[in-house]
C-alpha positions in Angstrom: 19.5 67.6 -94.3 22.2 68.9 -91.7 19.9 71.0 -90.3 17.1 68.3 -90.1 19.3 66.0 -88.5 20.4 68.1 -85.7 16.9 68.6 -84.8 16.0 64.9 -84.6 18.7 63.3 -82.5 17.7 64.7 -79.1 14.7 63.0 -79.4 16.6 59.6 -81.0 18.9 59.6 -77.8 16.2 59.9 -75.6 14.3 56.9 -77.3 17.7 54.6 -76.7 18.1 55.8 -72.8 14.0 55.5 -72.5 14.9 52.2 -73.4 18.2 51.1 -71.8 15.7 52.1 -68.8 13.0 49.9 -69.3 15.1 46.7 -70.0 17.2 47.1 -66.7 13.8 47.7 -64.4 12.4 44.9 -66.3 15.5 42.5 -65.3 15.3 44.4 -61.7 12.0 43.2 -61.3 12.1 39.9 -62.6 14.9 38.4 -60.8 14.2 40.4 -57.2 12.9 37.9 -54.0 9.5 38.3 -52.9 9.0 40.3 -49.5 9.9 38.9 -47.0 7.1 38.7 -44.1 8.1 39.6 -40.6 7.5 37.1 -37.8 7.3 38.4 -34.5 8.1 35.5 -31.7 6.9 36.3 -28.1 9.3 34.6 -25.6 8.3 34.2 -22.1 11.4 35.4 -20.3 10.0 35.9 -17.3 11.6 33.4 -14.9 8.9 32.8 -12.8 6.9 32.2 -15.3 9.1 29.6 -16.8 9.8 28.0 -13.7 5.8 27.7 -13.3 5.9 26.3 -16.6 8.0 23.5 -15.7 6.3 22.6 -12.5 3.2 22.4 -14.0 4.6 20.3 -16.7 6.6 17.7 -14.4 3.1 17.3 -12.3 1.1 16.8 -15.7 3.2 13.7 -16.3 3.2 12.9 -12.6 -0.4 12.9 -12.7 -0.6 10.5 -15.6 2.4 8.6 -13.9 -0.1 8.0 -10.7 -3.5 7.3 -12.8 -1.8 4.5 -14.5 -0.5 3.0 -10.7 -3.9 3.8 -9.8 -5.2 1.8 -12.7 -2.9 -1.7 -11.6 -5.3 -1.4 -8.4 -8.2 -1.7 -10.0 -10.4 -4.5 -12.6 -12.6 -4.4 -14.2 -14.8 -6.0 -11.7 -14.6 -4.0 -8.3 -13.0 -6.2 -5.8 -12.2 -5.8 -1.9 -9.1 -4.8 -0.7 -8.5 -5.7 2.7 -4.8 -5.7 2.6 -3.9 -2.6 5.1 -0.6 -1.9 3.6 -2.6 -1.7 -0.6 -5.5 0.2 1.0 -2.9 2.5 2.5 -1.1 2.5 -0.9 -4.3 3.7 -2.9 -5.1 6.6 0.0 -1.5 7.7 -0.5 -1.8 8.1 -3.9 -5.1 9.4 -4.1 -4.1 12.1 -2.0 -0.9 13.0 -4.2 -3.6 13.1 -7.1 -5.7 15.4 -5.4 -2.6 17.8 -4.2 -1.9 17.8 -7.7 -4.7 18.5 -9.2 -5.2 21.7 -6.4 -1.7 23.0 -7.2 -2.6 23.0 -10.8 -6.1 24.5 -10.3 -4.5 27.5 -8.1 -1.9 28.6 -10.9 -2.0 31.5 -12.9 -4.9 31.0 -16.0 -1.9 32.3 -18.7 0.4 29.7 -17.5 -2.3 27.3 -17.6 -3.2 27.6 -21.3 0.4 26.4 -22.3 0.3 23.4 -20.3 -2.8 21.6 -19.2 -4.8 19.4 -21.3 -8.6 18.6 -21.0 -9.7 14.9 -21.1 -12.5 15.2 -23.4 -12.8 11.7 -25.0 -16.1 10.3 -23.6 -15.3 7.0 -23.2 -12.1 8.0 -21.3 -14.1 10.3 -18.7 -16.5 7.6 -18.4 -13.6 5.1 -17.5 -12.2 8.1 -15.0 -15.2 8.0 -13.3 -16.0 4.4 -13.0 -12.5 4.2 -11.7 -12.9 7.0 -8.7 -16.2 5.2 -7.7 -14.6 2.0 -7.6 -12.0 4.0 -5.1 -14.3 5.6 -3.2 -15.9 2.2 -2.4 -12.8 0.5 -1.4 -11.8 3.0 0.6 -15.0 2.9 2.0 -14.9 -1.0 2.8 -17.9 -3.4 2.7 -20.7 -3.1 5.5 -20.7 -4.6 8.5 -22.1 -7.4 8.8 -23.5 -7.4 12.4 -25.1 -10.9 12.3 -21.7 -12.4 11.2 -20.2 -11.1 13.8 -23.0 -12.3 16.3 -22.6 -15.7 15.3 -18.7 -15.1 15.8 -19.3 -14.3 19.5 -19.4 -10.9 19.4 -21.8 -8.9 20.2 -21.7 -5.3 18.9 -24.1 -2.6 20.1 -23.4 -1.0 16.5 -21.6 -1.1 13.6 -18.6 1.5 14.6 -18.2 -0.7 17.7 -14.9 -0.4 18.6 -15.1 -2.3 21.9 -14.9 -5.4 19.4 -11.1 -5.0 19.3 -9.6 -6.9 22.2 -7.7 -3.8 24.6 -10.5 -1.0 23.3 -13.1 -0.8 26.4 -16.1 1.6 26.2 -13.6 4.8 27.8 -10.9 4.1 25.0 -13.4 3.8 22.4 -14.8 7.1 22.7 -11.4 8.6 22.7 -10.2 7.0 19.7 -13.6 8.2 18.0 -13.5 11.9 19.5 -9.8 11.8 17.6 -11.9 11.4 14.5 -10.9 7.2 14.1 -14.7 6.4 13.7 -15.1 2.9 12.0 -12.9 -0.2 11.8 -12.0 0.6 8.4 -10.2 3.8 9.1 -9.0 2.3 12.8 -7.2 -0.5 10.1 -5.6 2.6 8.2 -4.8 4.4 11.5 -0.6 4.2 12.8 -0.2 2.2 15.8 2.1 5.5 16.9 -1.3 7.7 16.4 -3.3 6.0 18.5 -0.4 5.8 21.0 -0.6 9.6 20.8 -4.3 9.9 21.5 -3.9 7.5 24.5 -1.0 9.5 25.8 -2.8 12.7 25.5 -6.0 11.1 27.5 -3.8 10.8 30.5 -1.7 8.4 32.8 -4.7 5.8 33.0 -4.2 4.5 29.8 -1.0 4.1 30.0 -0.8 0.4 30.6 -3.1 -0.2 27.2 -1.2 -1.7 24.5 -2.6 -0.9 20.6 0.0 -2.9 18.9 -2.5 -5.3 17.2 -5.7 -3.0 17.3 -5.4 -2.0 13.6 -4.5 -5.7 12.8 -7.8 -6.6 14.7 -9.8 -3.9 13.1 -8.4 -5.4 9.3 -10.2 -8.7 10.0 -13.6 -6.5 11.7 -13.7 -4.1 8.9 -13.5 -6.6 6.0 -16.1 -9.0 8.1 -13.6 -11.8 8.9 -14.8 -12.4 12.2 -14.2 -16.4 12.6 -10.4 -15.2 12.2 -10.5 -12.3 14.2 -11.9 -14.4 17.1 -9.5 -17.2 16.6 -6.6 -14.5 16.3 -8.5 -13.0 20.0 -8.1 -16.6 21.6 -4.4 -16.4 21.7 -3.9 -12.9 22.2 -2.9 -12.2 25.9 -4.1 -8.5 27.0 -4.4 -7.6 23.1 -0.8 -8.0 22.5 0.7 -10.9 19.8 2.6 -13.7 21.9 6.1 -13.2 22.2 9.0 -15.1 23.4 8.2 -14.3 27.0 4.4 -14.9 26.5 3.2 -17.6 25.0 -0.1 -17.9 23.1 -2.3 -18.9 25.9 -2.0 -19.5 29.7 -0.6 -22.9 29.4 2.0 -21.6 27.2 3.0 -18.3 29.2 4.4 -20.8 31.9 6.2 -22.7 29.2 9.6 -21.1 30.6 9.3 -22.9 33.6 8.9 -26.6 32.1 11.7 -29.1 30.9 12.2 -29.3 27.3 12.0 -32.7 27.6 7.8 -33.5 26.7 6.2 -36.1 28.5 6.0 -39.6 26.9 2.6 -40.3 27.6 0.5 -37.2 26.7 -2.1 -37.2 24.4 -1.6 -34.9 20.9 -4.6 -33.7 19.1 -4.6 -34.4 15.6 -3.6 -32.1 13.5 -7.0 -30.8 11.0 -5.2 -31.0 7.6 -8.7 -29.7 5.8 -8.6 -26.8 8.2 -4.8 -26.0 7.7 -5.5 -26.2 4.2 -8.7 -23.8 4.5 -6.1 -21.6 6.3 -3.9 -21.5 3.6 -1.0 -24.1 5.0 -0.6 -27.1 3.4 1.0 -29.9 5.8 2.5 -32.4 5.3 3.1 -34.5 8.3 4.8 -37.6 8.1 5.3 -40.8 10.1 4.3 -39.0 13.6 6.8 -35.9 12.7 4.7 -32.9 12.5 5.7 -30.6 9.6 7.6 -27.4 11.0 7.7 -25.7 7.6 4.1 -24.1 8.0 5.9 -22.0 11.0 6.9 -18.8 9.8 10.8 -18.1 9.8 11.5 -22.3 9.8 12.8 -23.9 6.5 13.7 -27.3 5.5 17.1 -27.8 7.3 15.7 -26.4 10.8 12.5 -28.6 10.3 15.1 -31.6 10.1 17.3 -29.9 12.8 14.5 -29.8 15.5 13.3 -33.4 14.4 16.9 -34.7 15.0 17.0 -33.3 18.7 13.8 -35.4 19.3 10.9 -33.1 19.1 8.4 -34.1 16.7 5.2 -32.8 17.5 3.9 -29.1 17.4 2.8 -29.8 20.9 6.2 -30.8 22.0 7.4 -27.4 19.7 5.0 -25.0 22.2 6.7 -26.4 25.3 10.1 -26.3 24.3 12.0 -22.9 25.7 13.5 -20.5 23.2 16.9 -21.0 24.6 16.8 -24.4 23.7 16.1 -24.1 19.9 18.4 -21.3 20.3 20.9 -24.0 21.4 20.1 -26.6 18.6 20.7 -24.0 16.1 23.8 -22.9 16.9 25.3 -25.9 17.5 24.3 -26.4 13.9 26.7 -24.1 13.0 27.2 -20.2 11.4 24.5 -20.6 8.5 21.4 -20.9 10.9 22.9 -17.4 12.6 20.0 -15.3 11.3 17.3 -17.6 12.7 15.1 -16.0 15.1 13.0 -18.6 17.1 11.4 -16.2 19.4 7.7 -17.0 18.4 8.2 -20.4 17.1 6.8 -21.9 20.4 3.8 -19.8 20.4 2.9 -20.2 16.5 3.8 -24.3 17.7 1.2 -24.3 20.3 -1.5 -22.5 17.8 -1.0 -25.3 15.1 -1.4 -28.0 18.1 -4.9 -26.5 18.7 -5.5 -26.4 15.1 -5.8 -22.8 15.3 -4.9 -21.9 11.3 -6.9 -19.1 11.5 -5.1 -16.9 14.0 -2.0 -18.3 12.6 -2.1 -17.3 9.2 -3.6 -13.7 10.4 -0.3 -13.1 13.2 1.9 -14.8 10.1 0.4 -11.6 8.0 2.4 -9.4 10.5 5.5 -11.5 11.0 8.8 -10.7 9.4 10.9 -13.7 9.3 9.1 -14.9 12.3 10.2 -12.2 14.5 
């Protein structure tokens, strides 16, 4: 039995480790965490690269930025714009849109992928395009209406006829189109301090011309106003806007050399309410006392200021000398400081001859009356 026993307890020992063995690998296994995968993250550290990044990012938004300001432009029904200063707005922008849109074209295709998206939306590239049509057509401007302008007085030998614009002869109108200014539209659009240029350039013989008011005048041509362009004409002396020492026609050029005092006995023409109010002025005159206000830089107080020193009509107004309102308001004391009366005889003697229409279109490049 000895014996038997010492034979069988190798193989009874290595049954109990065998399965000490198999309980620990089976709690090893059981309670270990599942593998853990590796994730390998590129980073761009290039800094180029990440500066390029960022650019093209900030001009994404900037290019959404200026859509939606393009956007505030537009209706949905395609209007005129004949304001120089929006149509000027809406070429601006256009052009930062199209600088954008060529800076993000020329970068690098890897940067690209991380940044730009694709307008893909039907109805949102449709809208896209309606929009840079309608654009395209404002900056463009109507057609010219040659018979309009016929029955204005003028008479055009074509529709880029510059020599419309009073100060542009045939000489000055080849010059201005050779420097690439080819229709009233972009004439409108044009700096007066570029066409300044182009005359300067041409030589000491056009030295004397004056373009102050030749993108003014080219406004009214372009967008076919030509009643108002020629009323604006009648009062214009060598192209130039009536200042202070000019008044708006001959009679009031010598104005500087009359009294203040007007004449008793001298006829006034009425003043054409319906036409004012076609004009956009709405007068209100009142027991013989013409109504100041419709002036541009006079208020209520100064109406009643130049009323108290006796001057009641607009006619009366045109012949009084600048020095003399000058005087009125100051002796009304510090608050009437800022007042300018420089043109106030000239835009007087344009509402005695019922001329609204020139009026209102020199009031559109007034500040303050100055």
């Amino acid at each position: 039995m000895i014996e038997f026993l010492c034979k069988l307890w190798p193989y009874l020992a290595g049954g109990l480790i065998g399965w000490l063995a198999a309980g620990w690998l089976a709690r090893r296994f059981r309670h270990s965490e599942p593998p853990l995968e590796r994730i390998v993250e590129k980073t761009i550290d290039n800094p180029e690269h990440l500066a390029l990044i960022s650019k093209l990012e900030g001009e994404n938004r900037d290019i959404a930025s200026l859509k939606t300001k393009l956007a505030g432009y537009e209706s949905a029904t395609p209007k005129t714009v004949d304001n120089p200063v929006h149509l000027k707005r809406i070429s601006e922008l256009e052009s930062q849109v199209s600088s954008l849109k060529s800076s993000s074209n020329n970068a690098p295709q890897a940067a690209m992928s991380s940044t730009t998206k694709t307008v893909d939306n039907p109805a949102h590239v449709k809208r896209i395009s309606e929009l840079e049509a309608q654009i395209k057509s404002l900056r463009k401007g109507p057609e010219i209406d040659l018979a309009a302008a016929k029955a204005a007085g003028f008479k055009l030998k074509d529709k880029n006829d510059l020599t419309a614009i009073e100060g542009i002869g045939p000489k000055i109108n080849d010059l201005i189109k050779a420097d690439g200014v080819k229709t009233f539209a972009e004439l409108a659009d044009t700096p007066v301090s570029s066409i300044q240029t182009t005359l300067d350039n041409a030589g000491s013989r056009y030295q004397i011309a004056n373009p102050g008011t030749w993108p003014d005048q080219a406004n009214l041509a372009a967008n076919n106003r030509w009643p108002a362009l020629k009323a604006l004409q009648d009062v214009l002396v060598g192209g130039v806007y009536p200042d202070a020492s000019s008044g708006s026609s001959d009679k009031a050029s010598t104005s500087s050399k009359k009294s203040s005092t007007p004449p008793t006995t001298e006829k006034s023409v009425g003043v054409d309410k319906a036409a004012a109010k076609a004009a956009g002025f709405r007068v209100k005159a009142k027991d013989g006392r013409d109504d100041y206000t419709v002036i541009e830089g006079i208020g209520p107080k100064i109406n009643d200021l130049i009323h108290d020193a006796g001057i009641h009509r607009y006619a009366e107004l045109g012949r009084t000398k600048v020095e003399d309102i000058q005087k009125i308001l100051d002796d009304a004391g510090p608050r009437y400081t800022l007042a300018k009366p420089g043109t106030w005889p000239a835009q007087a003697d344009m509402a005695a001859d019922n001329k609204w229409d020139a009026l209102k279109a020199w009031q559109d490049e007034l500040d303050g009356g100055k």
